[in-house]
C-alpha positions as CSV (number, residue, x, y, z in Angstrom):
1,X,75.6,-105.2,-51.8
2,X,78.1,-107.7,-50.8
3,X,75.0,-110.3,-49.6
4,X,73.7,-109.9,-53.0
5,X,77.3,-110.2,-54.9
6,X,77.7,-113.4,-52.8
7,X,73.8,-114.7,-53.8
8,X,74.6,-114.3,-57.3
9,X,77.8,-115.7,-57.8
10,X,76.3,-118.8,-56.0
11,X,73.7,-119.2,-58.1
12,X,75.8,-118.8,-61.0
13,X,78.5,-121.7,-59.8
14,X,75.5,-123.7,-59.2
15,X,73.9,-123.5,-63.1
16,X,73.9,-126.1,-65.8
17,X,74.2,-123.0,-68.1
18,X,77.2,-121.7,-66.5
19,X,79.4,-124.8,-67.5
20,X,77.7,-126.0,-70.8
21,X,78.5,-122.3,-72.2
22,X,82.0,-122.9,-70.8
23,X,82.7,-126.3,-72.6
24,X,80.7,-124.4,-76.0
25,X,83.4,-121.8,-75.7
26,X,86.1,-123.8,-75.1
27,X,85.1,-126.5,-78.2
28,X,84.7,-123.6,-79.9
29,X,88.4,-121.9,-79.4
30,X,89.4,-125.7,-79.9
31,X,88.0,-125.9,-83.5
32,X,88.6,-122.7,-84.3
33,X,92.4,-123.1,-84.0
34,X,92.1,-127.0,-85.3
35,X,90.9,-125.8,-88.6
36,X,93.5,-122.9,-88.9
37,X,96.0,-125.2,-88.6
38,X,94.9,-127.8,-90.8
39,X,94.5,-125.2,-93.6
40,X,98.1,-123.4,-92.7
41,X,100.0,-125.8,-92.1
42,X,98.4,-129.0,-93.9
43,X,99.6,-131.9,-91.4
44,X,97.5,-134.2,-92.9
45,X,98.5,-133.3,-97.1
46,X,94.3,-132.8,-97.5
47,X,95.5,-130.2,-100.2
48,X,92.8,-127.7,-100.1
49,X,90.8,-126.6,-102.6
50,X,94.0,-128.3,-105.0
51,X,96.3,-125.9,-104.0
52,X,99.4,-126.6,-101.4
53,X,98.3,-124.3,-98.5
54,X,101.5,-125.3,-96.2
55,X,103.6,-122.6,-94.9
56,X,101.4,-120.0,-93.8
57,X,101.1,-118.8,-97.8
58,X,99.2,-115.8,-96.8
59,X,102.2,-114.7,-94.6
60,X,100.2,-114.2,-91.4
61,X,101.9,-113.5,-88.2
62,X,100.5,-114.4,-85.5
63,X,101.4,-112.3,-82.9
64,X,99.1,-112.1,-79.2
65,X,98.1,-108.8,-80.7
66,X,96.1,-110.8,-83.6
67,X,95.3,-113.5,-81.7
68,X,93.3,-111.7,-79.2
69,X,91.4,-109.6,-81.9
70,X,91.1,-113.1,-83.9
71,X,89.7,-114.8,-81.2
72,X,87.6,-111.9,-79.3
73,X,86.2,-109.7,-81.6
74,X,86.0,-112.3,-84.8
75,X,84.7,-115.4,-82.8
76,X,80.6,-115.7,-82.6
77,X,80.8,-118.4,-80.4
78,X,82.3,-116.6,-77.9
79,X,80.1,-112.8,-78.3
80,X,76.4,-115.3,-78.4
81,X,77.6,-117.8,-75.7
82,X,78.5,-114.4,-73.2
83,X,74.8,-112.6,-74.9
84,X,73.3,-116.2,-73.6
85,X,75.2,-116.0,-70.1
86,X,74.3,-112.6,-70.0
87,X,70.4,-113.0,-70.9
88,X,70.4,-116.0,-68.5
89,X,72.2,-114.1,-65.4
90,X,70.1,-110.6,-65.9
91,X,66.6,-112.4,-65.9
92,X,66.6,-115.6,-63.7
93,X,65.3,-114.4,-60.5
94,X,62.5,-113.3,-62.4
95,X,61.9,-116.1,-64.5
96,X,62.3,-117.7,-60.9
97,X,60.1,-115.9,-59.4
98,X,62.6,-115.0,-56.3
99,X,62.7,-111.3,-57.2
100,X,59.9,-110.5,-55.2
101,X,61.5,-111.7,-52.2
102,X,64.6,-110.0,-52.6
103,X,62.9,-107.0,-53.7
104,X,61.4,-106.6,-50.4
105,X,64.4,-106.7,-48.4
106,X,65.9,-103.5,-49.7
107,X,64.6,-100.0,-49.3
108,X,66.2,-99.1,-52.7
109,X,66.7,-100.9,-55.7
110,X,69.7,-99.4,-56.7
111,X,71.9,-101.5,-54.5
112,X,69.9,-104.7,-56.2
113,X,71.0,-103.7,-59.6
114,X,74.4,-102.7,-58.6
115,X,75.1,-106.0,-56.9
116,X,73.7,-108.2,-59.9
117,X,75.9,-105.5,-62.4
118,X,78.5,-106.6,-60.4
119,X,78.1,-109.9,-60.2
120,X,77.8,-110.1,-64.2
121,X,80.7,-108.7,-64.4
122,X,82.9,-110.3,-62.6
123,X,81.9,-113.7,-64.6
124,X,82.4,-111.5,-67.9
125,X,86.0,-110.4,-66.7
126,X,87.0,-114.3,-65.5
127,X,86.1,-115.3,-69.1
128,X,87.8,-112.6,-70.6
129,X,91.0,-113.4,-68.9
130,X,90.7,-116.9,-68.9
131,X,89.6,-117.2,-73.1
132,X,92.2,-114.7,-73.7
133,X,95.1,-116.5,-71.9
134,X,94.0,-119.5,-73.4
135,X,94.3,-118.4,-76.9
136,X,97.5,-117.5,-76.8
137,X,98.8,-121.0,-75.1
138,X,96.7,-123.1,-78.0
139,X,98.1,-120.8,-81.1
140,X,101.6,-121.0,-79.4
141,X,101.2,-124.9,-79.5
142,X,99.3,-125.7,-82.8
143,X,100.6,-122.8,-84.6
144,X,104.2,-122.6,-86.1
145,X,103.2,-119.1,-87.7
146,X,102.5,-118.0,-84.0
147,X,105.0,-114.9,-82.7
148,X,106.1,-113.9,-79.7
149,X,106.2,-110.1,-79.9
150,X,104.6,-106.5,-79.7
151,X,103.5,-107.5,-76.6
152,X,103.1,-103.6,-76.0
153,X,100.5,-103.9,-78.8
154,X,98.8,-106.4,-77.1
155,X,98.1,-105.2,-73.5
156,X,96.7,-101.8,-75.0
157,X,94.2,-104.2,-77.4
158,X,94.1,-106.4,-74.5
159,X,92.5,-103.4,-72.0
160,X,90.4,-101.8,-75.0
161,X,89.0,-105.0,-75.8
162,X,88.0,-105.5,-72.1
163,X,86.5,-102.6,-71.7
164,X,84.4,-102.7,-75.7
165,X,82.9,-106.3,-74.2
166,X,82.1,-104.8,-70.8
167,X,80.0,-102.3,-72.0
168,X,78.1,-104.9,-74.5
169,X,77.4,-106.6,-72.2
170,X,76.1,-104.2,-69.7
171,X,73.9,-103.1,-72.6
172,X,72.5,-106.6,-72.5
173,X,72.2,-106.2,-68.8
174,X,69.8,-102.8,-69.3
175,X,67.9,-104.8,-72.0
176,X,67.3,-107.5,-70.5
177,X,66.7,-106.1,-66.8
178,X,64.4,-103.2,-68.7
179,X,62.2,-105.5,-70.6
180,X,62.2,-108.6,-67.7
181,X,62.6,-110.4,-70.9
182,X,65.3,-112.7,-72.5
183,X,64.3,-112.1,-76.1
184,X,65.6,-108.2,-76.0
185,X,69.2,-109.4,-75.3
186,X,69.4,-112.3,-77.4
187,X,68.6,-110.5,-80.4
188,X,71.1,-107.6,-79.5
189,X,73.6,-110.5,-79.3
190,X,72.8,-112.3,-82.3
191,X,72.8,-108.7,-84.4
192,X,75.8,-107.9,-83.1
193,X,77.9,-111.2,-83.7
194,X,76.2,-111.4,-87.4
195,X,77.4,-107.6,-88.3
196,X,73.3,-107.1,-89.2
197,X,73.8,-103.4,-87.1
198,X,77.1,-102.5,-89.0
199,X,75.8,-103.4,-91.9
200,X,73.1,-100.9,-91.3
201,X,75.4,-98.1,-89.7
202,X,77.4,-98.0,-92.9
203,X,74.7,-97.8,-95.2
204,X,73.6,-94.6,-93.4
205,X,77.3,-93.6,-94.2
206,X,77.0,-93.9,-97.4
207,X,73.9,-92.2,-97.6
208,X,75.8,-88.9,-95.7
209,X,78.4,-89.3,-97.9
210,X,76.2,-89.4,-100.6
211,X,74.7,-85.9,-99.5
212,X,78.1,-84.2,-99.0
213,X,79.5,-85.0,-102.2
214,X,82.0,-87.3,-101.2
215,X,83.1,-91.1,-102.3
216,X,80.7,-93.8,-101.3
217,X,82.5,-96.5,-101.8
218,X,85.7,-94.9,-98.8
219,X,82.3,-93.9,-97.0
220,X,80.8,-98.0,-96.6
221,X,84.9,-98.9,-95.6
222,X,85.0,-96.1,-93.4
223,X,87.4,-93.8,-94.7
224,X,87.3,-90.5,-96.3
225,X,86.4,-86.9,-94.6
226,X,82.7,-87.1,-94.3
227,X,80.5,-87.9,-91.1
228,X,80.3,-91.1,-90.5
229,X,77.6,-92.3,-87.7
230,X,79.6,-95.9,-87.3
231,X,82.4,-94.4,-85.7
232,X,80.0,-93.6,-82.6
233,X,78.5,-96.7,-82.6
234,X,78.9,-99.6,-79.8
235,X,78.9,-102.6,-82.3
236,X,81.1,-101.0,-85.2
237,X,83.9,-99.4,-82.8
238,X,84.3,-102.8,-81.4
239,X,84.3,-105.3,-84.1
240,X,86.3,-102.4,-86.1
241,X,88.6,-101.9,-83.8
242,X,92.5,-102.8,-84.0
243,X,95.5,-102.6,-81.6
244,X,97.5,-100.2,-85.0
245,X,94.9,-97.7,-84.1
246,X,96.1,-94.4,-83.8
247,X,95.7,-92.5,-80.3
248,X,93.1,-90.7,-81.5
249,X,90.6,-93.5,-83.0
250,X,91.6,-95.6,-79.7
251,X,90.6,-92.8,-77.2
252,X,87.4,-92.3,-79.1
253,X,86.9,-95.7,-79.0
254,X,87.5,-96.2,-75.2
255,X,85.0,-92.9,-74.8
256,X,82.0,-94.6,-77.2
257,X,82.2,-97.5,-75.1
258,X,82.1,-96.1,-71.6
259,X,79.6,-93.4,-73.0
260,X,77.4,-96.7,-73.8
261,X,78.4,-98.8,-70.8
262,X,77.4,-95.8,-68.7
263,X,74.2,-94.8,-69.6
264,X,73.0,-98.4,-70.1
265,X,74.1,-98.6,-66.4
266,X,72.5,-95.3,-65.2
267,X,69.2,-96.3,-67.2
268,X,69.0,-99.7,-65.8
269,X,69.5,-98.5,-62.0
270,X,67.3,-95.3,-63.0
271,X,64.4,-97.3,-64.6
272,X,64.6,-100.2,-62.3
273,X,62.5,-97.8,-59.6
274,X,60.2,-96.8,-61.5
275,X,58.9,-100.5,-62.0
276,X,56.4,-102.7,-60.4
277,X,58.1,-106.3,-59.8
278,X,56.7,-108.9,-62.5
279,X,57.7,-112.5,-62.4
C-alpha cells in the first residue's frame, strides 16, 4: 500500500488542480476576512447601508472557537473547492485510463482503495491544518474584534470538525469511486455547501412533528422533544454543529460521522470487487 500512497501523492503534487484549488481557497479566506473587516471596522468611512458600522456593533467576539466554525463549516469555497479536489483525486486514473494497469498488479483491490483513501486523506488533513492555522493568523491581524481565548473550546471544535469533513469527504470518495464518475460527487458537494439536503431533512421534521402533535415551527430549528431525522444526518450534524455543544449532542455527532465515514469506506472497498475495470 505504501507504493500506491507514494503513486498518488506524486500525482497529486504534480496537478494543475492541486494548486489552482489552493490559490481559490486561499483568495477565498482572503476576501472573506477583507470584507468582514471592511464592514466591522470601516477603515475606509464607506458607511454601509447609511449606518456607522465601526466597532464591531453586533458585539462579535472572535474567538479561534468562531473562527474555525466561521471559516470551515460556513465557507463554500472551501467545502466545493475540497468536493472538486476530491472528485478529481477519486476518478483520475480512470479518466486516465491507468487503472487498468494498476489493477492488474494486485491480487486484491482492497489494498488499491485503501492506498487511494489514504492518500485523499492525507491531502484533506494538510488543508485542514493548514486553512485552519491560517485563519486564525489573518483574523488576529485584520481583526481588532479577534480574542485570544477558550482555546479549550477550540481544540474540541477543532478535532470534531476534522473528523465531520473527513467523513464528507470519504463519502465523496465512495461516490465517486462507486459510479467511476465525477458528476455523483460534485453534486453531493454542491448540495451540501448550498444547505439544499438540510433544507429537505427539516422539512421531514416538521412533517414528524406535525404527526406527533408537537410545534413545527421548534421542529424546522431543531428543537423540541419530537424525532427529528436531521440529527442523524451527515450534512446537518456538520454544518449545525458548535463547539457550546453539550457532551451529549457532540458524542452523537462524532458517532453520525464515523457511522457515515465508515460505511462509505467499507462500501467503497466492498463494492470495488465486485466491479469490472472501466476507463
Amino acid at each position: 500500500m505504501l507504493n500506491i500512497f507514494r503513486m498518488h501523492m506524486y500525482r497529486v503534487s504534480k496537478a494543475k488542480s492541486t494548486y489552482v484549488l489552493a490559490i481559490v481557497m486561499a483568495a477565498g479566506l482572503l476576501i472573506r476576512f477583507g470584507l468582514a473587516h471592511l464592514i466591522f471596522d470601516d477603515p475606509l468611512n464607506l458607511e454601509f447601508g447609511g449606518a456607522v458600522l465601526t466597532g464591531n456593533p453586533q458585539n462579535t467576539a472572535f474567538t479561534p472557537s468562531v473562527v474555525n466554525s466561521w471559516c470551515i463549516q460556513s465557507s463554500n469555497t472551501l467545502i466545493i473547492c475540497l468536493t472538486i479536489f476530491a472528485v478529481i483525486f477519486a476518478n483520475c486514473d480512470f479518466t486516465r485510463g491507468f487503472a487498468k494497469n494498476t489493477y492488474s498488479l494486485y491480487k486484491s483491490r482492497t489494498t488499491l482503495v485503501m492506498g487511494k483513501w489514504v492518500s485523499l486523506m492525507t491531502c484533506i488533513s494538510a488543508v485542514y491544518v493548514v486553512f485552519s492555522f491560517l485563519s486564525l493568523g489573518v483574523c488576529a491581524l485584520l481583526m481588532p474584534a479577534f480574542e485570544s481565548r477558550k482555546w479549550g473550546e477550540y481544540f474540541r471544535g477543532w478535532i470534531v470538525l476534522y473528523i465531520l469533513l473527513i467523513s464528507l469527504m470519504t463519502l465523496v470518495f465512495f461516490i465517486t469511486n462507486r459510479f467511476k464518475s465525477p458528476a455523483g460527487g460534485m453534486v453531493i458537494g454542491l448540495l451540501i455547501s448550498t444547505g439544499t439536503f438540510q433544507t429537505v431533512e427539516r422539512i421531514i421534521d416538521v412533517l414528524i412533528a406535525s404527526a406527533s402533535g408537537e410545534s413545527l415551527i421548534d421542529a424546522f430549528l431543531g428543537k423540541g422533544n419530537a424525532f427529528r431525522i436531521s440529527d442523524y444526518c451527515l450534512d446537518n450534524v456538520y454544518i449545525s454543529y458548535t463547539p457550546s455543544m453539550g457532551a451529549g449532542d457532540t458524542i452523537r455527532t462524532v458517532l453520525v460521522a464515523l457511522v457515515y465515514g465508515g460505511l462509505a469506506l467499507f462500501l467503497a472497498v466492498f463494492l470495488s470487487k465486485k466491479q469490472d475495470v472501466r476507463c
